[in-house]
C-alpha positions in Angstrom: 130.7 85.1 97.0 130.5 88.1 99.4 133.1 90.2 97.6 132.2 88.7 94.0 128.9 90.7 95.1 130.8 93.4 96.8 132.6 94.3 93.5 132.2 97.8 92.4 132.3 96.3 88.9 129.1 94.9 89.3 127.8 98.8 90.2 129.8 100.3 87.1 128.8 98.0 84.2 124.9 97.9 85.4 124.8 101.7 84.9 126.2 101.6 81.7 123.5 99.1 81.0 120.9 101.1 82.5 122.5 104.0 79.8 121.5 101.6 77.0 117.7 101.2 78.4 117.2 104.8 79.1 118.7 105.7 75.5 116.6 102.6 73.5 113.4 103.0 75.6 113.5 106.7 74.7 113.9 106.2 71.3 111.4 103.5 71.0 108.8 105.7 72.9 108.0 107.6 69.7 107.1 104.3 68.3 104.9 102.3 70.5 104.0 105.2 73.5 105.1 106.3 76.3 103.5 103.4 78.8 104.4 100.2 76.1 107.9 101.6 76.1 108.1 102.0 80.3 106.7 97.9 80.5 109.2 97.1 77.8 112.1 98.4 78.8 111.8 99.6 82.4 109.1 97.7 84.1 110.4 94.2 83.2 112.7 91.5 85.0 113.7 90.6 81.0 113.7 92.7 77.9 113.5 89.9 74.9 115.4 90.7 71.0 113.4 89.0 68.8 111.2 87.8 71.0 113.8 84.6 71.6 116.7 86.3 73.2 116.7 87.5 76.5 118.4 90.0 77.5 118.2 91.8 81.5 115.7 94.3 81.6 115.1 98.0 83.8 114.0 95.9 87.0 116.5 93.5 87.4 118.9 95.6 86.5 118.3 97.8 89.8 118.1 94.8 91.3 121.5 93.8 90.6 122.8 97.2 91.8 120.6 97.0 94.7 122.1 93.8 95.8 125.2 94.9 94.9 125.1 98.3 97.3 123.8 96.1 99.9 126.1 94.2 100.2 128.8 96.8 100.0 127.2 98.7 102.9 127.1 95.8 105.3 130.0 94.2 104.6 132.7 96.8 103.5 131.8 99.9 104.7 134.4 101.4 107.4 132.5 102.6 110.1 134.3 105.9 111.6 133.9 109.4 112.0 135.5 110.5 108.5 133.4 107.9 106.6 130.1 108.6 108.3 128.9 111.1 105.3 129.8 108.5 102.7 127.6 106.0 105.0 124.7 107.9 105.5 124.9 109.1 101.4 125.3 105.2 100.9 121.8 104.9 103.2 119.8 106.9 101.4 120.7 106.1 97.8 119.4 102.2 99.2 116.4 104.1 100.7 115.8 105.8 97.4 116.2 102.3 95.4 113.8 100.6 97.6 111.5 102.7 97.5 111.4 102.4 93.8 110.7 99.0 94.1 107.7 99.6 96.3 106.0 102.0 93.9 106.5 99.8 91.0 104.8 97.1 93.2 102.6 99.1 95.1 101.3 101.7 92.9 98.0 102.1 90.8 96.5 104.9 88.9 93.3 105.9 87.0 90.3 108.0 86.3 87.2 109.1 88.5 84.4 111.1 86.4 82.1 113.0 88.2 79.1 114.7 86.8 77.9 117.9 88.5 75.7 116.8 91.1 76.7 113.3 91.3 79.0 111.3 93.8 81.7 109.1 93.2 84.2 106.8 95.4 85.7 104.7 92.9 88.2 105.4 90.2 89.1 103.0 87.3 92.5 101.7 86.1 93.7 103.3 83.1 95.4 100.5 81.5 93.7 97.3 83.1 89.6 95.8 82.4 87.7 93.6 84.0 84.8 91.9 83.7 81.5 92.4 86.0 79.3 90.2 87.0 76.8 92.2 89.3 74.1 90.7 90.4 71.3 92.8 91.1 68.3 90.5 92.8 69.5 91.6 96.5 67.4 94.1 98.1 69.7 96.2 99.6 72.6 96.2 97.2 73.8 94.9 93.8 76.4 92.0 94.5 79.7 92.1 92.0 81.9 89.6 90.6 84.8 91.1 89.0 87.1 88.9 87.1 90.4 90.6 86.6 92.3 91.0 83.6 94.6 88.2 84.8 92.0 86.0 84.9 90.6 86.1 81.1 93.7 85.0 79.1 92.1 82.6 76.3 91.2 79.2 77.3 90.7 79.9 81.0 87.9 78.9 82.9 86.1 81.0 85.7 83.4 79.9 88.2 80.9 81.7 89.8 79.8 79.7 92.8 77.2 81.4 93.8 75.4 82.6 90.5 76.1 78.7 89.5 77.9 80.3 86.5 81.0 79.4 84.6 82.5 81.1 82.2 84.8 80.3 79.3 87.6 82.8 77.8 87.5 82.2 74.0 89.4 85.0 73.2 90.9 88.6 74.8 91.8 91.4 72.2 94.0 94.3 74.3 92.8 96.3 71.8 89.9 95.6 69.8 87.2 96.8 66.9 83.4 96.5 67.6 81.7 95.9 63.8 78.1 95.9 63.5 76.5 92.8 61.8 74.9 92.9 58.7 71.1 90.8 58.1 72.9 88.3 55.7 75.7 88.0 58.8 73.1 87.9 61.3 70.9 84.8 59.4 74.9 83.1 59.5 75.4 83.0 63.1 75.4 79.9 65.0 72.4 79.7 67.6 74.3 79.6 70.5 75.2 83.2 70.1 73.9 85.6 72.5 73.2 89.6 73.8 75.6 91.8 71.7 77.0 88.7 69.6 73.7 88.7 67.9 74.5 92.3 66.2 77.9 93.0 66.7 81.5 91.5 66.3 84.8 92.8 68.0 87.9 92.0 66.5 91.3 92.4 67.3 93.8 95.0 65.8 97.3 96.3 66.7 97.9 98.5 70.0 97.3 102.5 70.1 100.5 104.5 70.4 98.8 106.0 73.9 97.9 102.6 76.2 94.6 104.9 77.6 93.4 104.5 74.0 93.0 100.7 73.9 90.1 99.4 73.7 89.7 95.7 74.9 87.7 93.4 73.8 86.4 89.9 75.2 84.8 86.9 73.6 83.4 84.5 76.5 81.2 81.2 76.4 79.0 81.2 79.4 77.1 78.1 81.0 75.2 76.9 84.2 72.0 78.7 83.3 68.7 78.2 81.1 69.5 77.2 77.6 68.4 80.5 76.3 70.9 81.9 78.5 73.8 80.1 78.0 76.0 80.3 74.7 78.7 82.7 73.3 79.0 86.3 74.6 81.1 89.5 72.6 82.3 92.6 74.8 83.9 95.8 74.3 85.4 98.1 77.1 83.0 100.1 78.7 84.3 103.8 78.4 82.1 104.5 82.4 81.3 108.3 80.9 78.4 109.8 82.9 76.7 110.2 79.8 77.3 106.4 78.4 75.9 104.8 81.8 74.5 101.5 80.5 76.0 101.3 77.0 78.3 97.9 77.3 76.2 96.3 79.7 74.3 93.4 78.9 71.6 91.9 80.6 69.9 88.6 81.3 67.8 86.6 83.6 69.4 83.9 85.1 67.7 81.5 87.4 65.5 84.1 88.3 67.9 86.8 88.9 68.5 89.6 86.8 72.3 89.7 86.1 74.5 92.3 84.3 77.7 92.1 82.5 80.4 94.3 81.0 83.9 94.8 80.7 85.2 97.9 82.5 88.1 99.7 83.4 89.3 97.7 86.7 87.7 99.9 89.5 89.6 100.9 92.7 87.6 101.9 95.4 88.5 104.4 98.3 88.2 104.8 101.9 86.3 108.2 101.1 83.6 109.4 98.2 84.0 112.5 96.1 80.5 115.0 95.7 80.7 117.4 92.7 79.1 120.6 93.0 80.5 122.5 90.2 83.0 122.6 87.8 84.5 126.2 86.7 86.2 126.1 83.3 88.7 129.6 82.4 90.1 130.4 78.7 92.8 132.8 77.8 90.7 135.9 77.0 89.5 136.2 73.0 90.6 132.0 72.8 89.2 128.8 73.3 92.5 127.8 75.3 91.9 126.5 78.3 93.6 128.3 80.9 92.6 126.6 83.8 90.5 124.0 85.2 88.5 124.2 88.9 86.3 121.5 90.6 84.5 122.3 93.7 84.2 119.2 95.8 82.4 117.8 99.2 84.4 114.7 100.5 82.9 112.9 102.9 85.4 110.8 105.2 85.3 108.9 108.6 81.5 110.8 108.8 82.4 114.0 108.0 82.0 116.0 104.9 84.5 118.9 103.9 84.5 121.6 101.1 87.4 121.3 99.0 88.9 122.8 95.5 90.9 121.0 93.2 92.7 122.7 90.6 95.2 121.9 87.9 98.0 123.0 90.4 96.4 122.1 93.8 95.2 117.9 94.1 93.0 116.6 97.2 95.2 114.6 99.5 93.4 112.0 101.7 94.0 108.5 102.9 97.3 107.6 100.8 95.1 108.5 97.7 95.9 111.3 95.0 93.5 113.1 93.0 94.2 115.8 90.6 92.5 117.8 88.2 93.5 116.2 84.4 89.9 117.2 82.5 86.5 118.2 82.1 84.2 116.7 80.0 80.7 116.7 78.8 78.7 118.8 76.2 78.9 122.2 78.4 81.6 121.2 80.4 79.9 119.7 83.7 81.7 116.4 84.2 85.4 116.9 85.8 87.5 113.7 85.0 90.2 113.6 88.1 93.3 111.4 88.1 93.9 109.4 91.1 96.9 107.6 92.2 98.0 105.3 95.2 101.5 105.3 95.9 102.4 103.5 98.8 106.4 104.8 98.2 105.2 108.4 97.3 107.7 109.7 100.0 110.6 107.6 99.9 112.4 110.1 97.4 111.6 112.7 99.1 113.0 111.3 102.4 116.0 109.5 100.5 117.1 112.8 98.9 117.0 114.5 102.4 119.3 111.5 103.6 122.0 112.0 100.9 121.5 116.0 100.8 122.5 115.6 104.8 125.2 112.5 104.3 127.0 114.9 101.3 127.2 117.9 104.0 128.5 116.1 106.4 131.5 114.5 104.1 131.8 117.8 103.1 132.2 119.4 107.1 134.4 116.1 107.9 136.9 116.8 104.6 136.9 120.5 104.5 140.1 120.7 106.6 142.2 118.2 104.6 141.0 120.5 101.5 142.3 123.7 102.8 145.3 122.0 104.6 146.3 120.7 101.0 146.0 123.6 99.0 148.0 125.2 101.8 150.7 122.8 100.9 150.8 123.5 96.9 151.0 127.1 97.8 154.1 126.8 99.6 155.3 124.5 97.4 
C-alpha cells in the first residue's frame, strides 16, 4: 500500500487532471462567474457531468497529491547531505499545499459599510444570508438569533427556545425576484399570510453571472405566538446600505416583545470597531475617473483608539483581519464600503515559498561541483 501511495504516477497523472480543471473552470467562468466556477471546479471534493456522473473535483485532487507527497517524503526520501535541498524543497511545497487547505477551510470574506460619522465592527459575508431574529425587549441590548444559511434548506424546522418560536422553511431561492401584489392578488391570499407576504411575492429565478449580485429570498411559516402573529412570512436579502437601514426588516409583537426579522448578509464580527471620519474621493483631472479612493479611520482595539488611512493600495491590518478600500458609496460619496477578509493561512505561501526558494539554493550549492566537474569532462573529451 505504502509504495502504491509512494508512486510518482499518482503525482503525474493528478496534475494533468488538475490541467483539465484549470483549462474547463476557466472556460466556464465566462459563463456562470467567476465564484460559481471556483465552487464548481475548484472548491469541490466531486465535480458531477450531468449532474449523475461523478467525476474528482479541484480539492480532492490536491488531496490525492497531498497524500501522495507525504508519503513520498516520509517514506522514500534519502536523508543525506546531497539530497537535503530536494528535502527541504519537498518541505515547503507540503507546507504550501497545507496551507491551502487551511484557507479553503478557514477563510471568510465580505463587506463593512461605514457612513461618515458612524462606527462599525462587523462585516457581512458576500456570498452567504441569514436570517435574524433580534429580539429587542432587553433593556440594555437587542438579543439575536441568527439562523444560518445552512439551516433554511426547504422543509427544515428551527426552534427558538427562548422566544418560544419555531419556524418552518417553505422555500429558499439563492437568488430571488420581490413582485409587488396587486388588490385583486391581495383579496386572493390565504389569511394566514403575514408582514411583507400581504404586499409582496419573491420568486425564484436563475443565478447572476457575479455571486455578490444574488439576491436571496426566503419563504418561512412561523408559529408559537398569538394567532395574529403566526402564519406564512416572504423575505428578500437585506442589502445593510447606511441609507436602506430598516428596509427588509419586519416587525411584530410577540408575547409581548417586540421582535424583528430579516434576511441579511451573514455578519462576522471583529475583535475591534472601525470609526469613519471622512472619506476623500480623487478623479483624473477633466474626468469622472476615479483615481483613487481614501478613508480616514479611528480603530478602537484592546481600549485604545488609533488614527489610521486606508487606501486602495494600503489595507488596515489588525487581529488576523484584512480590510481594504474596494468602494465608496452614497449620493455625495460619504459611505466607504471596505472588504474584509480572515485568512487563517494568509502566510503559509509566503513562508512555503521562502522554504523552497532556500531548499532550491541549497541543491544548487550541493550540485554545483558535479556541474562544472562534468562539463570539464566533455571539454576534454
Amino acid at each position: 500500500m505504502i509504495k502504491t501511495l509512494c508512486s510518482p504516477k499518482i503525482f503525474f497523472y493528478t496534475l494533468i487532471w488538475l490541467m483539465v480543471l484549470v483549462f474547463l473552470g476557466t472556460l466556464h467562468q465566462k459563463d456562470i462567474g467567476l465564484y460559481a466556477a471556483q465552487e464548481k471546479y475548484f472548491s469541490s471534493w466531486f465535480l458531477y457531468i450531468g449532474g449523475v456522473f461523478p467525476l474528482p473535483g479541484g480539492r480532492l485532487t490536491l488531496a490525492v497529491v497531498f497524500v501522495n507527497l507525504v508519503c513520498k517524503f516520509m517514506f522514500q526520501s534519502k536523508w543525506s547531505l546531497k539530497r537535503t535541498g530536494v528535502n527541504i524543497t519537498h518541505f515547503g511545497a507540503l507546507l504550501l499545499l497545507a496551507g491551502g487547505f487551511v484557507t479553503a477551510k478557514g477563510a471568510y470574506e465580505g463587506i463593512m459599510l461605514i457612513e461618515e460619522g458612524g462606527e462599525s465592527n462587523y462585516f457581512s459575508d458576500y456570498h452567504e444570508v441569514e436570517l435574524a431574529v433580534i429580539d429587542h425587549s432587553p433593556q440594555q441590548e437587542d438579543q439575536v438569533h441568527a439562523l444560518s444559511q445552512s439551516l433554511l434548506s426547504p422543509g427544515s424546522v428551527q426552534t427558538l427556545d427562548s422566544l418560544g418560536m419555531t419556524i418552518k422553511v417553505v422555500e429558499f431561492y439563492k437568488n430571488s425576484s420581490k413582485f409587488k401584489l396587486g388588490p385583486h392578488q391581495i383579496s386572493l391570499l390565504p389569511n394566514n399570510y403575514r408582514g411583507d407576504a400581504r404586499a409582496f411575492s419573491v420568486t425564484g429565478i436563475g443565478p447572476e453571472k457575479e455571486s455578490e449580485a444574488n439576491m436571496q429570498g426566503l419563504v418561512v411559516d412561523i408559529s408559537g405566538g398569538d394567532e395574529e402573529v403566526n402564519g406564512r412570512y416572504v423575505f428578500q436579502k437585506n442589502l445593510n446600505h447606511p441609507y436602506l437601514k430598516g428596509q427588509g426588516l419586519q416587525v411584530l409583537e410577540w408575547k409581548g416583545k417586540k421582535i424583528s426579522l430579516s434576511l441579511r448578509g451573514r455578519r462576522y464580527h471583529l475583535p475591534f470597531s472601525v470609526a469613519l471620519d471622512d472619506v476623500e474621493t480623487k478623479y483624473y483631472d477633466g474626468t469622472s475617473k476615479v483615481l483613487s479612493y481614501k478613508s480616514f479611520v479611528n480603530v478602537e482595539e484592546d481600549g485604545a483608539n488609533r488614527a489610521r488611512v486606508i487606501s486602495m493600495n494600503e489595507p488596515l491590518r489588525s487581529k488576523g483581519y484584512t480590510l481594504y478600500q474596494s468602494q465608496v458609496l452614497g449620493r455625495h460619496g460619504e459611505i466607504t464600503g471596505l472588504a474584509t477578509v480572515k485568512n487563517a493561512g494568509r502566510q503559509v505561501p509566503y513562508y512555503s515559498s521562502i522554504i523552497i526558494c532556500i531548499g532550491l539554493l541549497l541543491h544548487l550549492v550541493v550540485m554545483f561541483p558535479k556541474l562544472v566537474s562534468t562539463k570539464k569532462g566533455i571539454k576534454n573529451v
